[in-house]
N, C-alpha and C positions, 0 to 999 in steps of 0.2 A: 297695301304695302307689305303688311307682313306674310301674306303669303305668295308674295313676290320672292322677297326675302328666303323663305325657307326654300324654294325652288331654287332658285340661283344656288343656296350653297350645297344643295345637294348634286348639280352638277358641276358645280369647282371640286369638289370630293373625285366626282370619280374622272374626273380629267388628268385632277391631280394623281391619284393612285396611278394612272398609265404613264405618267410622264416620270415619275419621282417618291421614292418616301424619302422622306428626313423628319427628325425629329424636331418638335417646335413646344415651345413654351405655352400654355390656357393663357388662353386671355383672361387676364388680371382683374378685377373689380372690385375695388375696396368700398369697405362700410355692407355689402352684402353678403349673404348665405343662401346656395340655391334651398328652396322648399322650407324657409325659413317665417316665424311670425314675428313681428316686431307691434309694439305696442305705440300709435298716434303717430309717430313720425321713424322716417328714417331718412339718411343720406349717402350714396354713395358715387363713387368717381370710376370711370372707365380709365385704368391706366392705360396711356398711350406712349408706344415703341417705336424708334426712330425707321425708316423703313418703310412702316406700314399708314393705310389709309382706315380708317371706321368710319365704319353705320351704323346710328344706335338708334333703336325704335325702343321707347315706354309704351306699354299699352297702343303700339301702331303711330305714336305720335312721335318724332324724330327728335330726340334730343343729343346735348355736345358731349364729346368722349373728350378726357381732361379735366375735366368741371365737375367742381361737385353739386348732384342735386337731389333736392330735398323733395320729399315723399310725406304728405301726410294725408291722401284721401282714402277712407279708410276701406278697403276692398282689395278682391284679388289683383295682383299686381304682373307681369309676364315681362322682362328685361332680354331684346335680341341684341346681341353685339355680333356682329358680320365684319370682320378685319380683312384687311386684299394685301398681300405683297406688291409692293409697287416695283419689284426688280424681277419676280415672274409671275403677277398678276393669281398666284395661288390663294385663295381666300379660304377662310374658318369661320365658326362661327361657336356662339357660347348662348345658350338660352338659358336664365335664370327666372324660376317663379318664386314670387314672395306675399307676403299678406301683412299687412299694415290692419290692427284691429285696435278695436276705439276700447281703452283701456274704464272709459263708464258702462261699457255694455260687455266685455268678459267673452269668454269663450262660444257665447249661447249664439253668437253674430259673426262668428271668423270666418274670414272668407268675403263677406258680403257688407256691402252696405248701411248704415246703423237706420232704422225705418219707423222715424214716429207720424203716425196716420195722421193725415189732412183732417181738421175738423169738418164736419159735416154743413152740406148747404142748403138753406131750405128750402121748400120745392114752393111751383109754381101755383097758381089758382087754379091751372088748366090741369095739373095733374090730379088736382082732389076731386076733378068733375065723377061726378055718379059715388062718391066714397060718402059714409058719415061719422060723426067724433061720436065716439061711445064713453061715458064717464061712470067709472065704478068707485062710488065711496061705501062706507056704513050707513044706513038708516038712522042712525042717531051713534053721540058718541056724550058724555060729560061735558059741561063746561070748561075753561081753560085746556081739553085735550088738544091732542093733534090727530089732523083730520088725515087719513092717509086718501091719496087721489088718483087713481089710476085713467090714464088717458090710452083709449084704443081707434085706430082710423080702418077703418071696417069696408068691403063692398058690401053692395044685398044681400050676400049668402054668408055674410058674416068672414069673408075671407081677410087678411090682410092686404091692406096696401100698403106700399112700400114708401113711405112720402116721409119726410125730416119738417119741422117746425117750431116755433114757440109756441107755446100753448098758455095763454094768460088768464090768468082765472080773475076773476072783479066780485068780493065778498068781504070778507073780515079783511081791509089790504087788498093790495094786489099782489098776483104770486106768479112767475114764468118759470114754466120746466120745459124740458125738451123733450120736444117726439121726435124719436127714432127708427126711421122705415117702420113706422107705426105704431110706435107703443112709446110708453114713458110714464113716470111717476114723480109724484113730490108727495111734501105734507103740509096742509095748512094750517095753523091754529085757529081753537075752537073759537066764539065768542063767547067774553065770562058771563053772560046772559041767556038762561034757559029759552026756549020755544022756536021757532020754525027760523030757518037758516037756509037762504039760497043762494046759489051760486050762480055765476054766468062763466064759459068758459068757453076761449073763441081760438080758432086755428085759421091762422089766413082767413076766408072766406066762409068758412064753417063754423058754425056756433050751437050750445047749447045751455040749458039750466036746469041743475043739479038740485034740487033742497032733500036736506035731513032733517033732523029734529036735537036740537041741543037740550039736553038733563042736568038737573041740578046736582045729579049725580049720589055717591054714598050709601044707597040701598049693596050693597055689595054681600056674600056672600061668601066666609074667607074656608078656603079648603084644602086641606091636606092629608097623605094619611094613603091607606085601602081602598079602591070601588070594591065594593060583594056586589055579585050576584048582575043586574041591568041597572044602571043609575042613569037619569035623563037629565039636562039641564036644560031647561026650559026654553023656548023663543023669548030673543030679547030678553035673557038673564043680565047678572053682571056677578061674574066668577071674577074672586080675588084668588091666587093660589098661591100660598104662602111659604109652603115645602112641598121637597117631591111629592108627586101622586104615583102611584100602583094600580096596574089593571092587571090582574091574575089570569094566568089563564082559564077559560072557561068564562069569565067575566066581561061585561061591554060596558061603554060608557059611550054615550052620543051625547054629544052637544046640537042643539041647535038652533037654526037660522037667525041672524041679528044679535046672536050673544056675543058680550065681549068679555074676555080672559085677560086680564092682566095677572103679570106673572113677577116673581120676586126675582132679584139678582141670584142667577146661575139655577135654576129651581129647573128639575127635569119630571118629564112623563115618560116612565116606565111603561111598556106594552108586552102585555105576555099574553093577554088575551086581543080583544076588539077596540077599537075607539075607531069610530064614526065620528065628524064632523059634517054637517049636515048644512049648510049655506046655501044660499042663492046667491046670483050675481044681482039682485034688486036689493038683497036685504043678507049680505056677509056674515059670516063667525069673523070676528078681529082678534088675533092673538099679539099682546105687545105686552112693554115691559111695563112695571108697575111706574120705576123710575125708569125715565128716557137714558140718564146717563149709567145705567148699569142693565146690561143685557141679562137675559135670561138664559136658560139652558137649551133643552131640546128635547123632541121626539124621541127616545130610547127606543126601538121594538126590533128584537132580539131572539126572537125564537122561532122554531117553526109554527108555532099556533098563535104567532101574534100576526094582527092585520092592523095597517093604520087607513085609515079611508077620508081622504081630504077632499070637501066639494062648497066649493063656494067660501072661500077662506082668503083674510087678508091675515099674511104672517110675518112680522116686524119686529125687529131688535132682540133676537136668539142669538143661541150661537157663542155664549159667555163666558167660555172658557177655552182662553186663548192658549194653552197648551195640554188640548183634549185627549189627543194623539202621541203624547208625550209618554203617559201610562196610564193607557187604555186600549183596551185591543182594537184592532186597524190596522187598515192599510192606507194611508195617504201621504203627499207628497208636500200639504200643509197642516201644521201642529192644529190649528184652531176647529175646536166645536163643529160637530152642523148641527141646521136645523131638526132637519129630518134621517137619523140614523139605522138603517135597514140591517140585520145581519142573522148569519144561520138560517138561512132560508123563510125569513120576512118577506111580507109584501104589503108595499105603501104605493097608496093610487091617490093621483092628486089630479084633480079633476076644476076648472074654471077657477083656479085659484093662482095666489099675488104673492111670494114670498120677494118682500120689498125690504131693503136697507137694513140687512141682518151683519150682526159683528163678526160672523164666524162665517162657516160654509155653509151654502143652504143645503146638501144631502152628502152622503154615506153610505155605498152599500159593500156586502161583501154574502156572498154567493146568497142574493135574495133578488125579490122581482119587484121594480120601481117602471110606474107607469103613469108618465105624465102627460095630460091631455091640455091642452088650453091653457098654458099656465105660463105667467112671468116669472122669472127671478132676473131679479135686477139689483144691482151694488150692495155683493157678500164679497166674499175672499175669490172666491170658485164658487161654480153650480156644485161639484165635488168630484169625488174618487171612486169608483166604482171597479169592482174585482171581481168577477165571477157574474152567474146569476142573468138576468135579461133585464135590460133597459131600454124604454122607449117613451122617447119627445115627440110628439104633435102637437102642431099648430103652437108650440110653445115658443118664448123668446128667452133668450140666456142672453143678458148683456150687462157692464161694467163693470169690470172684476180688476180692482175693485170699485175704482170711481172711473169716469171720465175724464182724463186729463193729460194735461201733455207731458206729464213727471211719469220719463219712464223710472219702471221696478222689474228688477229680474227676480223676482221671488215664486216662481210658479203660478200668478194667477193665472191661469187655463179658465177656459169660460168651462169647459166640461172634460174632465179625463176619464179614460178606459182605459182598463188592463184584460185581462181575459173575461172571459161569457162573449153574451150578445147582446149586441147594443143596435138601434135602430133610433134613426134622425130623419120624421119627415114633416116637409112643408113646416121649418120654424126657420127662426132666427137666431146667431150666432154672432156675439163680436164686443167691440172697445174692451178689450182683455188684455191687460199690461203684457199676457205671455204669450201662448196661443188660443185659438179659437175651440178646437176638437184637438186634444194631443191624447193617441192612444201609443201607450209605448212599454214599461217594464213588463214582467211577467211572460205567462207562456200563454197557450192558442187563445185566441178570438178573434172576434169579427164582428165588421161593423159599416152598419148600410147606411149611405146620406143622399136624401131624395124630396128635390126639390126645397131646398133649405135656402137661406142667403148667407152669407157669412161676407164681415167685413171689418177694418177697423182695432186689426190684432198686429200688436208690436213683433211679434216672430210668426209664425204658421199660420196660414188660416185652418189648414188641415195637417198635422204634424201625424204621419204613421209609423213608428218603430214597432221593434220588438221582436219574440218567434212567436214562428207561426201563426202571423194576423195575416186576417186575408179581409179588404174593402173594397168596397163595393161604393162608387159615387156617383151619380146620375141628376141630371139637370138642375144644375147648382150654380149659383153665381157667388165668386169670391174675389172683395177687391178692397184696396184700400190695405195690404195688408205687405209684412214682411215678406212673405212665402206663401202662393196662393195654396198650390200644394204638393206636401215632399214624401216623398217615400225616402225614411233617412235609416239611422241601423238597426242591426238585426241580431239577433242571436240564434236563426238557425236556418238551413238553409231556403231558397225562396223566400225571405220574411223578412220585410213586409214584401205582400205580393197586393198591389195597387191598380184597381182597376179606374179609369174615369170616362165617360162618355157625356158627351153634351153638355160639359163643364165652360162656362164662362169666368174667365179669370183676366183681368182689368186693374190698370194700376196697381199693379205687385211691383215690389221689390223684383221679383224671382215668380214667376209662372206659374212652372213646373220646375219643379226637382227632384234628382234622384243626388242621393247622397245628405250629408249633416255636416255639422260645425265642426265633429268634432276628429279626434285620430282615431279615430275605429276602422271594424272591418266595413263592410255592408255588400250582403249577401242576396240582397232582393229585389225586387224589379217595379219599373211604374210604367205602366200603360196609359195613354192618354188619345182617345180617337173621337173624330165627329165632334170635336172641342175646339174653343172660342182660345184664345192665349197673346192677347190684344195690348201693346202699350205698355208693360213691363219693362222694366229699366230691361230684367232679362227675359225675354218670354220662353226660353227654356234653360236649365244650368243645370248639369252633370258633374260638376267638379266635387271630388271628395278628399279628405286630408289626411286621409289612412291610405298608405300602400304611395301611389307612384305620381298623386296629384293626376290621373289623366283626366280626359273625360269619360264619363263611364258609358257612353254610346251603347253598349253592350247587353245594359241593363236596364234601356228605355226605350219605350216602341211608341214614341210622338209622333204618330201617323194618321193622314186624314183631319188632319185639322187646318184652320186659321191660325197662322201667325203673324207680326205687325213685321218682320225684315227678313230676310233667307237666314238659313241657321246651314252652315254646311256639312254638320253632322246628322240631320235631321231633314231630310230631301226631300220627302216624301209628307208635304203639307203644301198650302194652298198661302202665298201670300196674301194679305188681307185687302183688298179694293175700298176703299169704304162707298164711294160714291154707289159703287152695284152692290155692295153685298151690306151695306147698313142695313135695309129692311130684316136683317135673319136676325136680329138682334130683339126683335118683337117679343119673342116667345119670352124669354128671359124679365117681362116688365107685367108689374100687375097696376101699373098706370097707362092712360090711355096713350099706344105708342107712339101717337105720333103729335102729343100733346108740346106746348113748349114748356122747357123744361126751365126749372130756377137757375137763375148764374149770380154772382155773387163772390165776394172775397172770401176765401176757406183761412178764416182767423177764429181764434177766438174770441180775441175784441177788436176792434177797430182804431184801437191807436196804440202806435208802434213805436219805437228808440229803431232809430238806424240798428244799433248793433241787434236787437231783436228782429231785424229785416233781413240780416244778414248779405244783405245785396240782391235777394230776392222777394216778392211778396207775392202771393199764390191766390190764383181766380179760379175758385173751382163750377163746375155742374153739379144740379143735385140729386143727380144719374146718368147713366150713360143713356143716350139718345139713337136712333136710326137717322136721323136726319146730321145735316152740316149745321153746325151751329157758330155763330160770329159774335161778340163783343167788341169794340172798342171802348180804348182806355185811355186818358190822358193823365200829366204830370202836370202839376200844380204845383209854381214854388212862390208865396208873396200872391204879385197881382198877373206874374207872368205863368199864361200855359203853353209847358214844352211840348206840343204837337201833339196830336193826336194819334194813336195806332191801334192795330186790329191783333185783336184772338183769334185762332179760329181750332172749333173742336171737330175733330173728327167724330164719324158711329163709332164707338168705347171708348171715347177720350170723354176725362172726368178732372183733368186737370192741366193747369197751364201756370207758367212764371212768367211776371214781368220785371226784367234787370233794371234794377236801380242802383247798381254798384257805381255807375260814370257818373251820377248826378251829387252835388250837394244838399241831402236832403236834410236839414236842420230844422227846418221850419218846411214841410209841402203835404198835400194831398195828393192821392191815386183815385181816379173815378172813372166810373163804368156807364159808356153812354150807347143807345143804336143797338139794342139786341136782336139776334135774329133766329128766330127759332126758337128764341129764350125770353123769359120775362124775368126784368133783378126783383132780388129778392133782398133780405139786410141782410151784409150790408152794402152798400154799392159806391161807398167809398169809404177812403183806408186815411185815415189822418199817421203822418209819421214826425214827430217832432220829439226834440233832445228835452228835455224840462230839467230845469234848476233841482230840482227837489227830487228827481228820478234817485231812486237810492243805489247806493255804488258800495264797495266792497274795498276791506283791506286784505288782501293775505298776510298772514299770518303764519304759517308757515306753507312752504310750495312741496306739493309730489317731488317723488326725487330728491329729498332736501338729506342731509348730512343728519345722524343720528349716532347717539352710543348709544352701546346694544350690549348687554350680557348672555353666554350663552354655553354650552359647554357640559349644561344641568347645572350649573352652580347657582345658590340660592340668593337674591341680595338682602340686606338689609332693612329690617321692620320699615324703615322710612322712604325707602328707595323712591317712593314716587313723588314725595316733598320737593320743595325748590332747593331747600340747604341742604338735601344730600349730595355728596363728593363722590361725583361717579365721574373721576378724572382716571382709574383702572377700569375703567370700562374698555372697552373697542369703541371704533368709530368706522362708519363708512354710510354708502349710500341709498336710496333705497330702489329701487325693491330689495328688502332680506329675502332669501329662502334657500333653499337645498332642493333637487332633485325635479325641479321641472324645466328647467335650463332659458327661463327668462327672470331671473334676480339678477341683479347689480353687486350686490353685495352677498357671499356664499357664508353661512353661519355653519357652525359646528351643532348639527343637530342630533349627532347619533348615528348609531350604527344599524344596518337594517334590519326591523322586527326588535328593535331596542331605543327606539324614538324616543330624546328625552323630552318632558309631558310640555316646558315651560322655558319661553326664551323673553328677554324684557329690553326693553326699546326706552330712549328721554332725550325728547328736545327742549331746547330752550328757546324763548321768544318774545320779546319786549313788547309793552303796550303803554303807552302814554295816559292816554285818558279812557279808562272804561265805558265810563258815562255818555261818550259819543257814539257807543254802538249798541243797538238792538239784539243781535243776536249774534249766534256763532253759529255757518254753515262746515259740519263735519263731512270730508269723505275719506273713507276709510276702506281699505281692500285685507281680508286677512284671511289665512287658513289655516286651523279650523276655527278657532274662537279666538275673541277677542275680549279685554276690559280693558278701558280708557281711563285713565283718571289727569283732571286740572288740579294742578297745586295738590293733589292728596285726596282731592274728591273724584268719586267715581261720576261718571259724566256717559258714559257707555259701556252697555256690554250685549257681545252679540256670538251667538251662538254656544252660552256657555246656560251651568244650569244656575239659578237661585241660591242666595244663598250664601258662606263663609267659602271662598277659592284659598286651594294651597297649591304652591309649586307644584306637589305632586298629582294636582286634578286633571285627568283627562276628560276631555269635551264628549266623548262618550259615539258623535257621528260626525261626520264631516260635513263641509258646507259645501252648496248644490252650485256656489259659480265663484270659486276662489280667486277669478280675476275680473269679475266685476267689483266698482267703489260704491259702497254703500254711504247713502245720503242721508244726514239726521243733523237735525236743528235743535241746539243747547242755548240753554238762556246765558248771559254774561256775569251770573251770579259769584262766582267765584274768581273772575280777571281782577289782578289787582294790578295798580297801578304798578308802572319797571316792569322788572322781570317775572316770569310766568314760568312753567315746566307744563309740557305734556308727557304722561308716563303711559306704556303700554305694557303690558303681559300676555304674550300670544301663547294658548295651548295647542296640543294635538290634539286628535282623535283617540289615536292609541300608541300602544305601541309598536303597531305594525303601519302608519301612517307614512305615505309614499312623497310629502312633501310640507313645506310650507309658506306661506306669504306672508306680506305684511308690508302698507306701503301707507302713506297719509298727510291729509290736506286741510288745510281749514285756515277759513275765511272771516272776518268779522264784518257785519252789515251795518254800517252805516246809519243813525236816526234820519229823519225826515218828514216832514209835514204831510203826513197822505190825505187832510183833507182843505189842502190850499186849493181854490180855484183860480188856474193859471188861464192864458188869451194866448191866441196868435190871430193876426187880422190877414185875411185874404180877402184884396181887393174890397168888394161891397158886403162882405161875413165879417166876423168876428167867431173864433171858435176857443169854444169854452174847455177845458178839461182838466179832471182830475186826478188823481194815482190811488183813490182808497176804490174797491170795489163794489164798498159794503155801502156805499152813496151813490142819491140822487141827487138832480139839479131842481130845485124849485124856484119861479119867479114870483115878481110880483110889481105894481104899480107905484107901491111905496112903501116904506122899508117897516111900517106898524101892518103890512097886510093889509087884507087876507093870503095866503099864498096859496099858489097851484103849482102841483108837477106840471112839467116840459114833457110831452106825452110823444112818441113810445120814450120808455126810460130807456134811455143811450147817452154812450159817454166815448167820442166829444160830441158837445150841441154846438150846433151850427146857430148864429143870431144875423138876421139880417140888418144893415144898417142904414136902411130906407124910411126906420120908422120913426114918426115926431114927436112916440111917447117916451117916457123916461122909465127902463125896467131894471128893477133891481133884482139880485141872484142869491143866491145860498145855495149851501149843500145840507142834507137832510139824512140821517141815519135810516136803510129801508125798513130794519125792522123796525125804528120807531111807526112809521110812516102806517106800515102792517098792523100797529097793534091800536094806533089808535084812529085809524079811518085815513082813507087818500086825500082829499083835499085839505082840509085844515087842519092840521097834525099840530 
């Protein structure tokens, strides 16, 4: 229809030109601005003129001229108004583009769709065929420690496979972590009982047994100070280090195999000479903190004659100073520590080693050589930052930066950034990165190869290339699951980024391929993409950029020769996708056996849902994309009635599917998965959805957008100003968004004149609260630019992006914040609500005084108490299902209410109870870590 549309008015134009000019009035459109952004919602009306006829298409869908309508999905928007003279049939026509951007996700997502990745499905039995579990601990660790556990799913040649699971260990407790297309980690605690310690640890059909050797530990060694000369620490030492250490240049220190390091809060290894770490993968070097809740420091090696050499190393809880980069030389794009810092032409090689569950970033480099082979990092900030110099991953995995979870953060976690040198990425793994997956972008030349890699699982980019003069190079790569499979976005010179990809697999993106960014810039560079796979993306290719004229940049993308899932008509020259004939080509892309049946399952994180957490969808994923047609059926279950039965069906690269439960009343129902074809379930394979009494609920407190006085002008207030009894009835008032100069405020403050920025403007609501003691907590969100401090009643309660410290009007924030229209999310205890009335007080600084704008908007919520460890019932039909709201609980039963009791085995929540049986069971909920510390059965 709309390019119906555009045809027809291009020939009423020149019909019209021959017959007539006369002057005519734009068709009118209130509430809109063409090329405009608007933040969650908007609404506007097609004025209509006596006379005339309209056609108005949103996004191709035909909506009323008259009427006003509301706009709140948040992506690029395109508005056709086509008006006809109905006395000589002369038509016009008025194209408006707009973009509606989701005011929690900021700038980083304009344009597009807000994208948090499906959780992961665990795969089949049929896919682990020929694969085996590989389990790397320490040889021995102390008593009471924590055991770190590395879990690897291997072929014969030691390759990865790509396969998702729980992995349950049965030893001191039980313990489940997650495997990740192959790899994954947790920590178990020790037993407080010296001598031999085994483990059993099972993956779907796969199993093995681990033993170590548990110590009574305290022979320790404490060390701090100078190495002279070669210093050795022994196999199976126990190094305490208590203050910095120094390796001079000229000097080595090796540790090795089976020793374990514990390290004091924030305590660093300077390297100016050698340190060798010398480990096996049977018997590790362990680097961890002395105390779990205070990390330790890092790597220092800083010169050209320093070498760090890491082989066979578990490296845990570094990273201890969260504002490393704050003043300390570097380049990065987060303040916090790495582990491993490389700089002035250093070289650190890190060889079969685990850097696991560090506070800080696990590396650093700036124009030195980092060369990592075989090696985890999993849940730091970022793998790191890297500027100059050469770097290279093999067979490595970069994954949760920083956790796993569905709580997006726009705060830069990158699984890995690049600025200039060389960087090279093969045969690893990339993904579950709150930001991007590979984001190379500030700075001047480089380059950077990616081959044979998977990348998946990233809230924005899986591959984000900016900057001048990059030039990349990507080759048989699969990326899915992700905001943006991958974009060649701005640039700073000309050609750059210049993006090559070939035999790229890109599946369940957001966005494909793209050429262009979020953001108003230029972009000068070009993306190539041929003999590539661009399968099932909401877009499988998007040109659109927000600097210059909104076109498509057709110009500067040569997406030829490939598969795509529907015709693109700026993009001709590609093969739409067949699945039934062209599934098989998808083979090469799996390091499971292709034509294995694949896991299906609901892609949740837990299995019992609240309608509003449903949203009117609930999502069955695959735990891969397949060659073959793959089928589920699913029914609805409300009470003892099921609402019919219906079919999934996945196409070759289809990895995900909704089932609408918006029409149904789902207060009390089940979703279940029955009749797999091509697929075997996997958990979970049914979705319990029920409302619970006890489910915790929310007051606001005050709403976005809320009514504010605000001081501003540079005038300083009063020592009290942020008290409840101060009299700030000469304040100003208005609404919020505050700011000046980026022309989406609500409210326009007097902030200065340009390059004379005053430093400090101050904000106070007011807000009632009845009873304190009815709520848990207070959820903040808050959007501001540059800095911010919060205070309740006179306590400071937040502050964010200012330095430590006594603030005076006159303090400038020193740099600006990296997404001034995203709300930042933070959880304050209710210490300070007093009963009545309440004040929130703000003080927003700049940057400087050349600072080109400001914000400042805010929300907060109080949460409600609640029983999270009530066990609640809903009966369907011949079940009974049991559930409860705390996470941190199991269900255990029992015969009668003095015991013995047993876990309900696998731990899930809800449990399903049959009500066929004639004995009498009684139930509890049980704390896991109790459960962990003091044996499974009889806790």
């Amino acid at each position: 229809m709309k390019f119906k549309l555009r045809h027809a008015f291009g020939l009423s134009l020149v019909l019209g030109a021959l017959i007539a000019v006369q002057a005519r009035a734009e068709i009118t459109v209130d509430g809109l601005d063409n090329r405009a952004f608007y933040h969650d919602y908007v609404a506007f009306k097609v004025i209509t003129e006596p006379g005339f006829q309209y056609l108005c298409e949103l996004d191709s869908e035909p909506v009323a001229a008259g009427e006003w309508i509301e706009v709140s999905e948040v992506d690029y928007h395109e508005l056709y108004v086509v008006r006809t003279n109905t006395a000589n049939s002369d038509t016009e026509s008025r194209l408006i583009q707009f973009i509606v951007q989701s005011s929690a996700r900021g700038n980083s997502e304009r344009g597009l769709p807000p994208w948090t990745p499906y959780p992961t499905v665990n795969s089949s039995e049929d896919e682990l065929a020929g694969a085996e579990l590989r389990i790397i601990t320490p040889a021995q660790i102390p008593t009471g420690g924590q055991i770190p556990v590395i879990g690897l799913v291997e072929n014969t040649n030691g390759g990865p496979v790509r396969v998702n699971g729980d992995a349950i260990i049965v030893g001191n407790g039980m313990k489940a972590f997650k495997i990740r297309r192959g790899v994954g980690s947790c920590f178990v605690k020790a037993p407080s009982n010296p001598g031999g310690f085994s483990m059993n640890i099972s993956l779907s059909s796969m199993e093995t047994r681990k033993s170590l050797l548990i110590e009574s530990g305290g022979d320790w060694s404490a060390i701090a100070g100078t190495v002279s000369d070669t210093e050795v620490w022994q196999e199976n030492s126990e190094i305490h280090i208590t203050n910095d250490i120094t390796i001079p240049a000229g000097a080595e220190l090796r540790i090795e195999s089976g020793t374990f390091v514990k390290l004091d809060p924030r305590v660093n290894i300077h390297v100016n000479g050698k340190l060798r770490i010398l480990g096996t993968v049977e018997n590790p070097v362990l680097l961890a903190p002395s105390q779990s809740s205070e990390p330790w420091g890092g790597f220092l090696v800083t010169s050209n004659s320093a070498t760090l050499e890491v082989t066979g190393a578990i490296i845990t809880g570094g990273g201890g100073d969260p504002g490393y980069f704050d003043d300390h030389f570097g380049v990065s794009h987060r303040p916090e520590q790495a582990v491993l810092l490389g700089h002035h032409n250093a070289t650190v090689t890190v060889t079969n080693s685990y850097l696991i569950s560090n506070a800080g970033q696990a590396a650093n480099g700036y124009n030195s050589e980092f060369m990592f082979d075989n090696t985890l990092i999993q849940r730091c900030i970022t793998t790191g930052e890297f500027e100059g110099g050469l770097v290279v991953f093999n067979k490595s995995a970069l994954i949760e930066f920083p956790v796993d979870s569905q709580l997006f953060l726009d705060q830069d976690n990158d699984a890995v950034y690049f600025t200039e040198g060389e960087h090279f990425l093969y045969d690893s793994l990339i993904g579950w990165a709150k930001d991007d997956g590979i984001d190379s972008g500030s700075g001047g030349a480089g380059s950077v190869v990616v081959s044979n890699c998977w990348i998946e699982a990233c809230y924005h980019e899986g591959m984000a290339w900016s900057g001048g003069g990059r030039e990349i190079d990507v080759a048989n790569t699969v990326v899915m699951n992700c905001g943006q499979g991958i974009e060649a976005g701005w640039g700073t010179s000309a050609n750059s980024p210049d993006v090559f990809a070939e035999n790229l697999l890109a599946v369940c993106n957001a966005v494909g391929a793209r050429f262009g960014d979020n953001y108003n810039w230029t972009y000068p560079g070009r993306l190539t993409v041929t003999n590539s796979y661009l399968l099932y993306n909401l877009r499988d290719i998007f040109g659109r950029a927000w600097g210059g004229t909104w076109q498509v940049r057709s110009n500067s993308m040569f997406i030829d020769n490939n598969y795509i899932s529907s015709p693109n008509n700026y993009h001709t020259n590609n093969t739409i996708w067949n699945p039934s004939m062209d599934g098989h080509l998808l083979a090469g892309f799996l390091t499971t056996p292709p034509d294995a049946q694949v896991g299906v399952a609901f892609a949740v994180t837990n299995n019992l849902l609240t309608p509003d957490n449903a949203q009117g969808t609930v999502y069955v994923g695959l735990s891969t994309f397949s060659t073959n047609q793959v089928k589920v059926d699913y029914t609805i279950t409300t009470g003892s009635l099921a609402l019919g039965m219906k079919t999934l069906t996945f196409h070759p690269g289809e990895i995900i599917k909704g089932i609408d439960i918006g029409d149904y009343n789902l207060k009390f129902a089940y979703v279940s998965l029955h009749n797999p074809v091509n697929s075997k379930l996997t958990t979970p394979s049914r979705l319990y959805i029920t409302q619970s009494e006890n489910a915790p609920t929310s007051l606001s407190l005050i709403n976005t957008a809320s009514n504010w006085r605000y001081l501003d002008g540079n005038r300083v207030p009063e020592t009290n100003w942020a008290s409840l009894e101060f009299d700030d009835t000469n304040w100003e008032t208005g609404h919020a968004e505050f700011g000046f100069g980026d022309n989406d405020e609500v409210t326009v403050i007097d902030g200065g004149p340009d390059g004379g920025r005053y430093p400090t403007a101050y904000f106070r609501h007011r807000f009632p609260v009845d009873n304190p003691a009815d709520f848990s907590s207070l959820a903040l969100d808050v959007r501001y630019d540059d800095g911010v401090i919060l205070y309740l009643n006179n306590n400071e309660i937040f502050r964010g992006n200012m330095p430590d410290g006594p603030i005076s009007h006159d303090t400038y924030t020193g740099n600006a914040t990296e997404s001034e229209t995203a709300f930042v999310h933070h959880v304050i205890d209710t210490d300070y609500l007093e009963p009545g009335g309440n004040i929130i007080a703000a003080e927003v600084h700049q940057s400087s005084p050349d600072s080109s704008d400001l914000s400042f908007d805010l929300g907060l919520k109080a949460i409600r108490r609640y029983d999270l460890t009530e066990i609640q019932y809903q009966r369907f039909g011949d079940e009974i299902m049991l559930y409860w709201q705390n996470p941190n609980f199991t269900l255990q039963q029992s015969t009668s209410l003095n015991g013995p009791w047993e876990l309900i085995r696998p731990l899930q929540n809800p449990v399903s109870i049959g009500l066929d049986q004639n004995d009498n069971k009684f139930f509890r909920l049980r704390d896991i870590n109790t459960i962990q510390n003091n044996g499974m059965e009889h806790p």
